[in-house]
Each structure stands twice: as structure tokens, then as C-alpha cells.
MARBA-3410 file (N, C-alpha, C, O; in Angstrom, 1 decimal):
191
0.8,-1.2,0.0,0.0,0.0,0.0,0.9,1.3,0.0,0.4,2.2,-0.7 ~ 2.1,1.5,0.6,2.7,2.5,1.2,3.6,2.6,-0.3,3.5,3.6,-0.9 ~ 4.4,1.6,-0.7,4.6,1.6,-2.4,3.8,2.2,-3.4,4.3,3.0,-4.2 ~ 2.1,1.8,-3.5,1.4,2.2,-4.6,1.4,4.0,-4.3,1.5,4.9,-5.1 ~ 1.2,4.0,-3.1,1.0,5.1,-2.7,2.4,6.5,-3.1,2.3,7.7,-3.6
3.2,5.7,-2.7,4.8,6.3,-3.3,4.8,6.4,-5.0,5.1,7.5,-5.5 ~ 4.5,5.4,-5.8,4.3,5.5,-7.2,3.2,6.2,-7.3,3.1,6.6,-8.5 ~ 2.3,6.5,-6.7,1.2,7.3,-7.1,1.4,9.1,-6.9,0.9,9.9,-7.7 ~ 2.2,9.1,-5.9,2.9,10.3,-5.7,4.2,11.1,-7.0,4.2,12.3,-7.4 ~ 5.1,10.0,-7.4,5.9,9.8,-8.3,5.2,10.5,-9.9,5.7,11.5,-10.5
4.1,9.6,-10.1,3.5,9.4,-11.2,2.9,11.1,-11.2,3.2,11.9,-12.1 ~ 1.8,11.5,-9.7,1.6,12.9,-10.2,2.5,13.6,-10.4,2.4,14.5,-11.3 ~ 3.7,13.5,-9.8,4.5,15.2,-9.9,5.3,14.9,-11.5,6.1,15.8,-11.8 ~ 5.3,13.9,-12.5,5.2,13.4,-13.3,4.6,14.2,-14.7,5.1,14.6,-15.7 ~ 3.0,14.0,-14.1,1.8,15.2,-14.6,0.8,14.5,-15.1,0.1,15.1,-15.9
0.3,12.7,-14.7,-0.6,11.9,-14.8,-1.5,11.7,-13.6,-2.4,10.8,-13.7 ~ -1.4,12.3,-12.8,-1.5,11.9,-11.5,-2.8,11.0,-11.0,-3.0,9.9,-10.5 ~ -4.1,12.7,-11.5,-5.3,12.2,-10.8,-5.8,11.0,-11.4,-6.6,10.4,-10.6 ~ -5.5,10.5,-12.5,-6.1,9.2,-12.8,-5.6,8.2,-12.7,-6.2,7.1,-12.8 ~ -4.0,8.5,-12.3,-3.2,7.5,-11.6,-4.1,7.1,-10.1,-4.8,6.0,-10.0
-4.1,8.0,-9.0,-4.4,8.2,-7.9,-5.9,7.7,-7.7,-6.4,7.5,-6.6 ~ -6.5,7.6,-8.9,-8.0,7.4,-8.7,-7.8,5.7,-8.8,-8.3,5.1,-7.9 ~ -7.3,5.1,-9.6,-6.6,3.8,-10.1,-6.6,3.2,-8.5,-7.5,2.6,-7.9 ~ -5.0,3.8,-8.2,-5.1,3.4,-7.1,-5.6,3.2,-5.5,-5.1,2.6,-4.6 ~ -6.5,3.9,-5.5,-7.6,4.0,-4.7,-8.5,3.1,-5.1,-8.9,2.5,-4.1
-9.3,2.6,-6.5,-9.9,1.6,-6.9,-9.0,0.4,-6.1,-9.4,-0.1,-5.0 ~ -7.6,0.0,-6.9,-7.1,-0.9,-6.5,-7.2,-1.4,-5.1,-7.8,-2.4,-5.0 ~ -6.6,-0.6,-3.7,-6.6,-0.7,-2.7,-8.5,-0.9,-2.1,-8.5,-1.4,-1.0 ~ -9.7,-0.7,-2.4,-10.8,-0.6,-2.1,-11.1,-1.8,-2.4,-12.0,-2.2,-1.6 ~ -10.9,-2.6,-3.2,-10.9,-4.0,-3.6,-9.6,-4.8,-2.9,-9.8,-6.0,-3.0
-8.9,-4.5,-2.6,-8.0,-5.2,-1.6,-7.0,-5.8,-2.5,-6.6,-6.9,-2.1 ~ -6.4,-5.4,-3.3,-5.7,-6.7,-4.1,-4.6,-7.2,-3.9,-3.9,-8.0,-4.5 ~ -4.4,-6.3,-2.6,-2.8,-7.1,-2.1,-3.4,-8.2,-1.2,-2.5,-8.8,-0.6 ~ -4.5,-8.7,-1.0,-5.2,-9.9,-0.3,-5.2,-11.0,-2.4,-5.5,-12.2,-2.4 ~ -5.1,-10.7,-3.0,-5.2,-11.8,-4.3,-6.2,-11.2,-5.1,-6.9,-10.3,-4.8
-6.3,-11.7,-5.9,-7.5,-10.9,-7.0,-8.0,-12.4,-7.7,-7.3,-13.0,-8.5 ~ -9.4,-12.9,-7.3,-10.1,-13.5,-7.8,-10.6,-13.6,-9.4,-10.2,-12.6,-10.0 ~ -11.2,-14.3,-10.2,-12.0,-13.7,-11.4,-13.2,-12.9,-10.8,-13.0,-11.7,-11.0 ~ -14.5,-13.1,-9.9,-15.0,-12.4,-9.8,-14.7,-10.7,-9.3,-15.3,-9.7,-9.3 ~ -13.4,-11.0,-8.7,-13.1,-9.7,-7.9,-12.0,-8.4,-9.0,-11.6,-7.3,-8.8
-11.8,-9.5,-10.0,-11.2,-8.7,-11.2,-12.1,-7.8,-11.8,-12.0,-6.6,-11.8 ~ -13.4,-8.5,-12.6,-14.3,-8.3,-13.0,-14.8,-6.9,-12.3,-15.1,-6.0,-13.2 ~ -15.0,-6.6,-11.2,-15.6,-5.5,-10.4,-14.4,-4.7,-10.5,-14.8,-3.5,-10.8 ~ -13.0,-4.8,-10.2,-12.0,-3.8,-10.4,-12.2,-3.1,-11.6,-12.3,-1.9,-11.6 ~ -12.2,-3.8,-12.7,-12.1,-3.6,-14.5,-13.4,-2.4,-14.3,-13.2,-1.2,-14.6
-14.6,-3.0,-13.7,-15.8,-2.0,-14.2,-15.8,-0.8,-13.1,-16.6,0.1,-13.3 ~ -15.0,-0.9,-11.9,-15.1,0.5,-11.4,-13.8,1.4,-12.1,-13.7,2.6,-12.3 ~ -13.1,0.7,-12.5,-12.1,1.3,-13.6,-12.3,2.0,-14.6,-11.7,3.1,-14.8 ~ -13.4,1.3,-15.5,-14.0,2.7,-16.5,-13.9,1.7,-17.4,-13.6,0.6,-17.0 ~ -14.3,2.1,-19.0,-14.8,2.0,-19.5,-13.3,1.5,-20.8,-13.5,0.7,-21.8
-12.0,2.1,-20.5,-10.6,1.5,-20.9,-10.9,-0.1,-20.3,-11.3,-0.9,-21.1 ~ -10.8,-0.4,-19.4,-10.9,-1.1,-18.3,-11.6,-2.6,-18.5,-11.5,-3.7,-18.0 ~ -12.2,-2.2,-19.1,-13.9,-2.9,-19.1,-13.4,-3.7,-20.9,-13.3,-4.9,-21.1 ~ -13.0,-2.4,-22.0,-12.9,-3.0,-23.1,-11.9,-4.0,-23.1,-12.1,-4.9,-23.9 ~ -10.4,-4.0,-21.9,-9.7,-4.3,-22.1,-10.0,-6.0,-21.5,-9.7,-7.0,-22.0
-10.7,-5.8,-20.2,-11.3,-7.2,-19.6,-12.3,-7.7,-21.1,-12.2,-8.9,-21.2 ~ -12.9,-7.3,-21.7,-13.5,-7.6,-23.1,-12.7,-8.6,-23.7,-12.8,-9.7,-24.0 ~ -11.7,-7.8,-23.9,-10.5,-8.8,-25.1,-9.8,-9.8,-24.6,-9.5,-10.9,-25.2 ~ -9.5,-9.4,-22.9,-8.8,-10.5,-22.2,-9.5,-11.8,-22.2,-8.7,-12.7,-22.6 ~ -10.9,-12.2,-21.8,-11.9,-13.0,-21.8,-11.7,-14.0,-22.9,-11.9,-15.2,-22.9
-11.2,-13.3,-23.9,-11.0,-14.6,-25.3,-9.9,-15.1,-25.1,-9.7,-16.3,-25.3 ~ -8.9,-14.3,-24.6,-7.7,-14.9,-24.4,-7.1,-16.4,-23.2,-6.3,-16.1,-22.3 ~ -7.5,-17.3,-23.4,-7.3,-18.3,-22.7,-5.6,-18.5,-22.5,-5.2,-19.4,-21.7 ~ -4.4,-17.8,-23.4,-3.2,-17.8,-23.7,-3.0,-16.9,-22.9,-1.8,-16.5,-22.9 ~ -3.3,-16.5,-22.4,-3.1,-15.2,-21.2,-4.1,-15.4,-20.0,-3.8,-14.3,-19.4
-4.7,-15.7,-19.5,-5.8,-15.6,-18.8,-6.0,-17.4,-18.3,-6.4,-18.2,-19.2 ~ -5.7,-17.8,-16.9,-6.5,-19.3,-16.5,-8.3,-19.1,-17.3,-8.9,-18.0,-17.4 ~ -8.8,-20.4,-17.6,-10.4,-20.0,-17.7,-11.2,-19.5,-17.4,-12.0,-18.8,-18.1 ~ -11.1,-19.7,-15.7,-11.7,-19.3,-14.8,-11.9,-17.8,-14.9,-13.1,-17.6,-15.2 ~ -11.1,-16.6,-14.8,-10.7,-15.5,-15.4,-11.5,-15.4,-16.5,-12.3,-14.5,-16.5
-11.4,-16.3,-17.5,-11.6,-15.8,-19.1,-13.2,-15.8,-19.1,-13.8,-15.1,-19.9 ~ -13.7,-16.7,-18.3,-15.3,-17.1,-18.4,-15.7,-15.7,-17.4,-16.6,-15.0,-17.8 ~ -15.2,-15.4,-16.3,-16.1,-14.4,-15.3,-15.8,-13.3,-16.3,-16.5,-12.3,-16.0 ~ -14.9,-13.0,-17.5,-14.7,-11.4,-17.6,-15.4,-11.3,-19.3,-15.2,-10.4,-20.2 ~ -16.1,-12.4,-19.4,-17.2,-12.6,-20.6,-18.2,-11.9,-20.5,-18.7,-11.5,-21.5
-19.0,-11.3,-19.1,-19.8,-10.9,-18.4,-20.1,-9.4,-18.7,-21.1,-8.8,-18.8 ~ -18.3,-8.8,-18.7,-18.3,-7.2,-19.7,-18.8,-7.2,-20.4,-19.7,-6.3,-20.4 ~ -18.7,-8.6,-21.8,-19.5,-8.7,-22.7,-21.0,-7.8,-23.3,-21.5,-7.0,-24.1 ~ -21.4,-8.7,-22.2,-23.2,-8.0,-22.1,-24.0,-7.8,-20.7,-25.1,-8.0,-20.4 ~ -22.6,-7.2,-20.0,-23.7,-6.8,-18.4,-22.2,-5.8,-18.0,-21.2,-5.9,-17.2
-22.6,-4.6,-19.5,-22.2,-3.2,-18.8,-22.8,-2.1,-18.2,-24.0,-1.9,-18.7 ~ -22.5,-1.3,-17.4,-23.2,-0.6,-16.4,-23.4,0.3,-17.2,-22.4,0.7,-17.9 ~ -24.7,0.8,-17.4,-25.3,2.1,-18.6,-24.9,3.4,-17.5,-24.8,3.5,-16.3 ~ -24.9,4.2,-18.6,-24.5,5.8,-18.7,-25.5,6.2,-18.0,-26.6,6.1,-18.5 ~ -25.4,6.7,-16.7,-26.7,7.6,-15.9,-27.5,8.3,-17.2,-26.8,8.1,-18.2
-28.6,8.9,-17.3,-29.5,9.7,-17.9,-28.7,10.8,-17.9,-28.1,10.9,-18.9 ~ -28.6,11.9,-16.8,-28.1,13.0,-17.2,-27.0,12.7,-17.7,-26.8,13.7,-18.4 ~ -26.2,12.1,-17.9,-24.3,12.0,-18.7,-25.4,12.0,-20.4,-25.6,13.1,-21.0 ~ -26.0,10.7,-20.9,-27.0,11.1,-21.7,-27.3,12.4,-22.6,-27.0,12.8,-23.8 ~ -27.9,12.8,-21.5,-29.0,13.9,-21.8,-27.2,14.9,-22.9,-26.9,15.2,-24.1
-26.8,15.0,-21.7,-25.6,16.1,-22.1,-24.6,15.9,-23.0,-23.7,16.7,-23.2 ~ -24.8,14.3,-23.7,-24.0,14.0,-24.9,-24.8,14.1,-26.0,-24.2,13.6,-26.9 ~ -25.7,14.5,-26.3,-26.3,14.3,-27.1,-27.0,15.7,-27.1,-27.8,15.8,-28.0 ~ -26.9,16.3,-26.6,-27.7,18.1,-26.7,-26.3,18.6,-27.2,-26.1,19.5,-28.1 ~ -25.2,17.9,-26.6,-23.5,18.7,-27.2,-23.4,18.2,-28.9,-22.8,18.8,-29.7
-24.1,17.3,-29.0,-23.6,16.6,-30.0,-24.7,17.3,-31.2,-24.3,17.5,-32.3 ~ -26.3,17.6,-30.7,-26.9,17.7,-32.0,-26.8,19.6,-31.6,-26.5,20.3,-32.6 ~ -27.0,20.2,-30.7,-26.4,21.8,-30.2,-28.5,22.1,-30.3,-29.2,23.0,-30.8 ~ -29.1,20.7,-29.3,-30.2,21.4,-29.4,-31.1,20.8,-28.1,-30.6,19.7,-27.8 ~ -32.1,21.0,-27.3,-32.7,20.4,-25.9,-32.7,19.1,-26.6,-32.6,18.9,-27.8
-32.8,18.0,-25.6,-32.9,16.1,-26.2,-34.3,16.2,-26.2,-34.7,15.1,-26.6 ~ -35.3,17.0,-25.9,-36.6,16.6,-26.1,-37.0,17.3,-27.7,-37.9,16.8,-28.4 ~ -36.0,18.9,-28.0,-36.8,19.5,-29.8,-36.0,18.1,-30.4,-36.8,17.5,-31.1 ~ -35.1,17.4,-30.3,-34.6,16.4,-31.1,-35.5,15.4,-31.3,-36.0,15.2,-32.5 ~ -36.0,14.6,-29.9,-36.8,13.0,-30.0,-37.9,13.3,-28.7,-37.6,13.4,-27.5
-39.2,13.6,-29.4,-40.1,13.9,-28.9,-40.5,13.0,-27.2,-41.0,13.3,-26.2 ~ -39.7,11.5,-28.1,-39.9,10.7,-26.9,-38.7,9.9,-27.4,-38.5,9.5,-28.5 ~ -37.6,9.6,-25.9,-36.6,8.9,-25.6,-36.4,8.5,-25.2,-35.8,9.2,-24.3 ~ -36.5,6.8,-24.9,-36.5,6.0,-23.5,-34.6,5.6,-22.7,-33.6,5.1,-22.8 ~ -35.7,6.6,-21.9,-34.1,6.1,-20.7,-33.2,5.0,-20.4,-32.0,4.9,-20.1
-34.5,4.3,-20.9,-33.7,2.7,-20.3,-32.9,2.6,-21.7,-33.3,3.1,-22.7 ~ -31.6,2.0,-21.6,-30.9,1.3,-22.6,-31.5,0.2,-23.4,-32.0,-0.8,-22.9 ~ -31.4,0.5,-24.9,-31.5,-1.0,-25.3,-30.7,-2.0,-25.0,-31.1,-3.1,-24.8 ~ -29.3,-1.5,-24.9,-27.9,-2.1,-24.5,-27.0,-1.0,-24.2,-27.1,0.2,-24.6 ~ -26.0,-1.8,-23.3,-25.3,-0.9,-23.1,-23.5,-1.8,-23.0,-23.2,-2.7,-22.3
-22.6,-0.9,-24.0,-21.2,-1.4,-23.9,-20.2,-0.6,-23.1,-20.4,-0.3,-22.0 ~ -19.0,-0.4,-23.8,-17.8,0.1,-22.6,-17.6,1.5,-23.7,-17.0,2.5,-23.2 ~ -17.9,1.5,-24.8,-18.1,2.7,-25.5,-19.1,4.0,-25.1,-19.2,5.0,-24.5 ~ -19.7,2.9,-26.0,-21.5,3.7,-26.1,-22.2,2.8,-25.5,-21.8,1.7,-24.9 ~ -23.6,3.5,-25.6,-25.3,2.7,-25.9,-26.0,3.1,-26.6,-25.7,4.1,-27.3
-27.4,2.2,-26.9,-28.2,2.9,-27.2,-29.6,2.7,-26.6,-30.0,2.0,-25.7 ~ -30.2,3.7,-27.6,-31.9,4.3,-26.8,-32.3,4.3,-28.1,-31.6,4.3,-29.2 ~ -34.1,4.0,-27.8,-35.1,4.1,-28.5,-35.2,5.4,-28.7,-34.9,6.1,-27.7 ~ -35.8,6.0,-30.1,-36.3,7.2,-29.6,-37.3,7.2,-30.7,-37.6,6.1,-31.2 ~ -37.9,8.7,-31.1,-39.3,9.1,-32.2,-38.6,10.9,-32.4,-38.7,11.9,-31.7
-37.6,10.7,-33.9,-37.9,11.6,-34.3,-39.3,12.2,-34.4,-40.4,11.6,-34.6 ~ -39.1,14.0,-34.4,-39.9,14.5,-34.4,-41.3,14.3,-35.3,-42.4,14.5,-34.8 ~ -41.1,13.7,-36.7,-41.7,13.2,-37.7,-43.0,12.4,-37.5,-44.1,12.4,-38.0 ~ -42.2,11.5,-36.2,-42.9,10.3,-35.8,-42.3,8.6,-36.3,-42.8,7.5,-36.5 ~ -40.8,9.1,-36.4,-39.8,8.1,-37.4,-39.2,7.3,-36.2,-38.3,7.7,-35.4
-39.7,6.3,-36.1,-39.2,5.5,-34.9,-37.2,5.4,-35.0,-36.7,4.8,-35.9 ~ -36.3,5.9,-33.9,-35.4,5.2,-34.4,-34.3,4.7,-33.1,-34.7,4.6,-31.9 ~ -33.1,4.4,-33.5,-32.2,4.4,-32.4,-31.1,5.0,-32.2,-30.4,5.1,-33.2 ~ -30.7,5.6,-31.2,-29.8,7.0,-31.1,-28.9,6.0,-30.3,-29.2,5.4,-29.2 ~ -27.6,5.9,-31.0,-26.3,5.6,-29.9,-25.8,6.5,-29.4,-26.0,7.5,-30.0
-25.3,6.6,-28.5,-24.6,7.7,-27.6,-23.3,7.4,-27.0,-23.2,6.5,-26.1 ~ -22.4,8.0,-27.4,-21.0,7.8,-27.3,-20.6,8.1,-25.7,-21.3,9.1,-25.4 ~ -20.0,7.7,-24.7,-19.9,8.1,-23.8,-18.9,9.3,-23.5,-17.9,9.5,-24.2 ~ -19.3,10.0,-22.7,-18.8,11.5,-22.2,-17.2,11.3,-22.0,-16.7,10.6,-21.1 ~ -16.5,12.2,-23.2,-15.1,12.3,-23.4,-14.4,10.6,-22.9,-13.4,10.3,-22.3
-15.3,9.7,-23.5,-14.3,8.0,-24.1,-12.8,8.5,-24.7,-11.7,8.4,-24.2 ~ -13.2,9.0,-25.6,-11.7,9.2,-26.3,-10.2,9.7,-25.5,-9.1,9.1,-25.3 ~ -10.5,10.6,-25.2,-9.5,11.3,-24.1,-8.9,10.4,-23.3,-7.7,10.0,-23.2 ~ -10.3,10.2,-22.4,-10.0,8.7,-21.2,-8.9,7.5,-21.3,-8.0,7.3,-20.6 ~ -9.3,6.8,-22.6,-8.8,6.3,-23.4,-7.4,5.9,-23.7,-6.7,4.9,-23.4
-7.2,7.0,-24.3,-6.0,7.4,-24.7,-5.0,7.9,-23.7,-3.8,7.8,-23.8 ~ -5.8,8.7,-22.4,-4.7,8.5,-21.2,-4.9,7.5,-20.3,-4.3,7.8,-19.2 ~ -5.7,6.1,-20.2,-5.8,5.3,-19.9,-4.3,4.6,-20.6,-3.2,4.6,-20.0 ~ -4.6,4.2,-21.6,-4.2,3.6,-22.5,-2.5,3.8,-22.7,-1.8,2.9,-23.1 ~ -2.2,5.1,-22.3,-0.6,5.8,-21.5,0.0,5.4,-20.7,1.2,5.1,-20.8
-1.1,5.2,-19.3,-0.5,4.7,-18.0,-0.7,3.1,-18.2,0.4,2.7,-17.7 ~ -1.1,2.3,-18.6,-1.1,0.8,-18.9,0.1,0.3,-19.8,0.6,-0.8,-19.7 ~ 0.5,1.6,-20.9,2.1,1.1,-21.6,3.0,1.5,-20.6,4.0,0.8,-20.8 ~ 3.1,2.1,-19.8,4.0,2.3,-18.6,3.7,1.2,-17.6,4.6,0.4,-17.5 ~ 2.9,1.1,-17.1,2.7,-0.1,-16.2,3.3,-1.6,-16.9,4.1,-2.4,-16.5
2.7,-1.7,-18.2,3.4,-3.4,-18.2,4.6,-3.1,-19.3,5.1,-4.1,-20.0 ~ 5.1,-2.0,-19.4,6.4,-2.2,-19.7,7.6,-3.4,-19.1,8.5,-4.1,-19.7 ~ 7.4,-3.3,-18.3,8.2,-4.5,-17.6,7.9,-5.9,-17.5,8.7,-6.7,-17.3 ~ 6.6,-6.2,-17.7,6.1,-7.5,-17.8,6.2,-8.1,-19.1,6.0,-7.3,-20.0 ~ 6.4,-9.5,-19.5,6.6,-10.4,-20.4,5.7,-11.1,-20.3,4.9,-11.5,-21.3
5.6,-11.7,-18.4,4.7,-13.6,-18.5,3.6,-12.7,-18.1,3.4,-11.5,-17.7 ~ 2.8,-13.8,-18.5,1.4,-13.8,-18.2,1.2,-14.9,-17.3,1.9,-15.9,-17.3 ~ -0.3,-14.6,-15.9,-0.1,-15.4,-15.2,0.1,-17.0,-15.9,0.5,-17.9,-15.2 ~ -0.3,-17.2,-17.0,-0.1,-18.6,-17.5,1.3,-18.9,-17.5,1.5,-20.1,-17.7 ~ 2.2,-18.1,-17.3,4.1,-18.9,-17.6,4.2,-18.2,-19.1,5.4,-18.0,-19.4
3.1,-17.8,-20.2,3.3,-17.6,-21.5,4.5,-16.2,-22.0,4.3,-15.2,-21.2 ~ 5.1,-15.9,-22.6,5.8,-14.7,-23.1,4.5,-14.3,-23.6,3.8,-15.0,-24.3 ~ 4.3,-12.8,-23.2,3.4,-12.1,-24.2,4.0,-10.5,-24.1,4.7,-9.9,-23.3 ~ 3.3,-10.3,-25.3,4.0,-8.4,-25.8,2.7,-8.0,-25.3,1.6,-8.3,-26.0 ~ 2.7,-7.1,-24.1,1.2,-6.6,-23.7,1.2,-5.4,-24.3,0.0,-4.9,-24.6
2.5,-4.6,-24.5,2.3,-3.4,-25.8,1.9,-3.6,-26.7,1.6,-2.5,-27.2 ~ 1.6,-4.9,-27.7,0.7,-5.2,-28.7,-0.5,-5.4,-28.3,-1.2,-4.6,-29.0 ~ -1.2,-6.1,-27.5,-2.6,-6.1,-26.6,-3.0,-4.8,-26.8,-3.8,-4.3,-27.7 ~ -2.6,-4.3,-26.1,-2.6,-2.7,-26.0,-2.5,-1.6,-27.2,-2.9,-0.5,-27.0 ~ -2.1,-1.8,-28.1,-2.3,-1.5,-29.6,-3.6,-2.4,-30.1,-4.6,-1.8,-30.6
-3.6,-3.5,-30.1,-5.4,-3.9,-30.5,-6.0,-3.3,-29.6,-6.4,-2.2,-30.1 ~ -6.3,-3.2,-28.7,-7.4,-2.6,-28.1,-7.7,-1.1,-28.6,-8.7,-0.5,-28.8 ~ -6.6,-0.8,-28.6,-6.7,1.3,-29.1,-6.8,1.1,-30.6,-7.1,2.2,-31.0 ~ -6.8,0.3,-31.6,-7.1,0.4,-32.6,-8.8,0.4,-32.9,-9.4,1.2,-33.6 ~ -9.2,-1.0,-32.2,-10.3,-1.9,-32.5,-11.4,-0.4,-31.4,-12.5,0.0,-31.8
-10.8,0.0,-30.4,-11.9,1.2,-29.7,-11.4,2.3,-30.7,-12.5,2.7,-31.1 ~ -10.6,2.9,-31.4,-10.7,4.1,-32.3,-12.1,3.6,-33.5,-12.8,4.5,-34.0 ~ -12.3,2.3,-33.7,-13.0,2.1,-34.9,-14.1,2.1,-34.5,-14.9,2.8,-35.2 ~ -14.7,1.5,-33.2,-16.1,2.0,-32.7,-16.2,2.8,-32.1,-17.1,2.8,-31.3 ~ -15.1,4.0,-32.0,-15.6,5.5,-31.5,-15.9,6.4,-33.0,-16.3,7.6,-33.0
-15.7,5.8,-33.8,-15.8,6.3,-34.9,-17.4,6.1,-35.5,-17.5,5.6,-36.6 ~ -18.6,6.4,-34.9,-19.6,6.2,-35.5,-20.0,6.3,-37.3,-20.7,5.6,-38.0 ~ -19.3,7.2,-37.4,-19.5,7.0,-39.0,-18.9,6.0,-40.0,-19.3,5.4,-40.9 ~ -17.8,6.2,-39.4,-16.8,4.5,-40.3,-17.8,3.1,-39.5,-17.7,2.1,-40.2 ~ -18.8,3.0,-38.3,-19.2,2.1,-38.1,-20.6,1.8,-38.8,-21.0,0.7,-39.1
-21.3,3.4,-39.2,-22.4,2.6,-39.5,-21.8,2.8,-41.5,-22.4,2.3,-42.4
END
């Protein structure tokens, strides 16, 4: 604890800090110098954010990196991600079209149809009466991301094995995942 705490110190005066510091405060609140289970990974990943979550996403397939046990509890990212409060919502999508979410979609259901580590989406009724579905990108993903995605090439810079005994390049991991999340932050190259 008194280490993370020291690297966390390090890391701000650095100029990463608060998201370092937020990290490890997740880490320590889940205990993980007591061991880190699959289910207890799983809950670290999703109070982590949404880097976090895609990255437990990709991990899950990987049985070459990951015991099963691991690979099966972090399937669950898959399709039981925690949706975007309403107001985060409301305020991606008034930024995005520059107009109230009600002159947009007369009616827009709160509830998610689904929800990923990106986006979601919602039902809604153009004004028209044009039934449709509005994805909604989550509030500054990209940024996150990408300084997520900073502190994680510095952290496993030094790692090779995976808990399996395997050699792996986690700087290539980490390049698929920032590629494969640039392509579905990209709503237009998606649809």
C-alpha cells in the first residue's frame, strides 16, 4: 500500500497523476494485495471505467493469457455493462446535436437498449414520428482512453509472463485494443 502510494505520488509530480491516484484507490478498495479472484477482477475492470472494461472484453478470449476461470467471469463485460446515468445522456447528445434532447426525439427511452464500454443505445421518435435508435457515445471516451491507455504502456512495460508462464507483448494487446476502440468510436466508419 505504502509503495502504490509512493508511485502514485511519483506518477503525479510526473503530470498523470489524478487518474493514476484514482486507479489506485480503486485498486486498494478492492483489496488486491489480499489476491485478486475472477470475480473480484471483474468489479476492479468495471469501477475502472470503460478502458478497463474493453480491455477485460479482449482479455476474456484470451485463454493464452488468462487461467479459464478468469476468461469465463470477464465474458460478463461482454453483455452486463453498467449504462450511462441519464443526465451524462441527456448532455451527450444536446453537445452533439447543439439542441434540448426533447426538440430532437419527442420521446426517448431512458432505459438502454444495450449498453457497452463505448456507447449505448436508446429508442427514440424523431420529431416526424420516425421510430429510431440513437447511440450515444460516452462522455469524453476518447480522451480517457488514450490517457488510460498511457498509464497501462508504462505499467506493463516491464512484464513479459502472463499469469499462465506464457511470453506475451502486452504493448501489442494494447495497440489492438486502441485500434479496435478508435474504430467503434468512430460512429461513421461504423455505421
Amino acid at each position: 500500500s505504502s509503495t502504490m502510494e509512493t508511485d502514485a505520488l511519483k506518477h503525479k509530480q510526473s503530470g498523470g497523476g489524478s487518474r493514476f491516484l484514482e486507479i489506485a484507490g480503486i485498486l486498494q478498495k478492492h483489496k488486491v494485495i489480499f489476491g485478486v479472484t475472477p470475480e473480484k477482477l471483474r468489479a476492479i475492470l468495471e469501477d475502472l471505467g470503460p478502458t478497463f472494461v474493453k480491455l477485460g472484453q479482449l482479455l476474456s478470449m484470451r485463454t493464452d493469457l488468462l487461467p479459464l476461470s478468469y476468461c469465463e467471469e470477464l465474458q460478463k463485460l461482454r453483455s452486463e455493462v453498467k449504462p450511462m446515468p441519464m443526465d451524462e445522456v441527456t448532455r451527450v447528445v444536446e453537445a452533439s446535436l447543439g439542441v434540448p434532447l426533447s426538440e430532437a426525439f419527442p420521446a426517448f427511452d431512458p432505459v438502454p437498449l444495450g449498453s457497452a464500454s463505448i456507447a449505448q443505445a436508446h429508442a427514440a421518435v424523431l420529431p416526424d414520428g420516425e421510430k429510431v435508435v440513437v447511440k450515444v457515445q460516452r462522455e469524453g471516451i476518447s480522451d480517457r482512453m488514450a490517457s488510460d491507455i498511457a498509464l497501462l504502456r508504462k505499467a506493463v512495460k516491464p512484464l513479459k509472463l502472463a499469469p499462465t508462464g506464457e511470453t506475451v507483448d502486452f504493448d501489442m494487446v494494447l495497440t489492438e485494443m486502441w485500434n479496435v476502440s478508435q474504430q467503434e468510436m468512430d460512429f461513421l466508419h461504423e455505421a
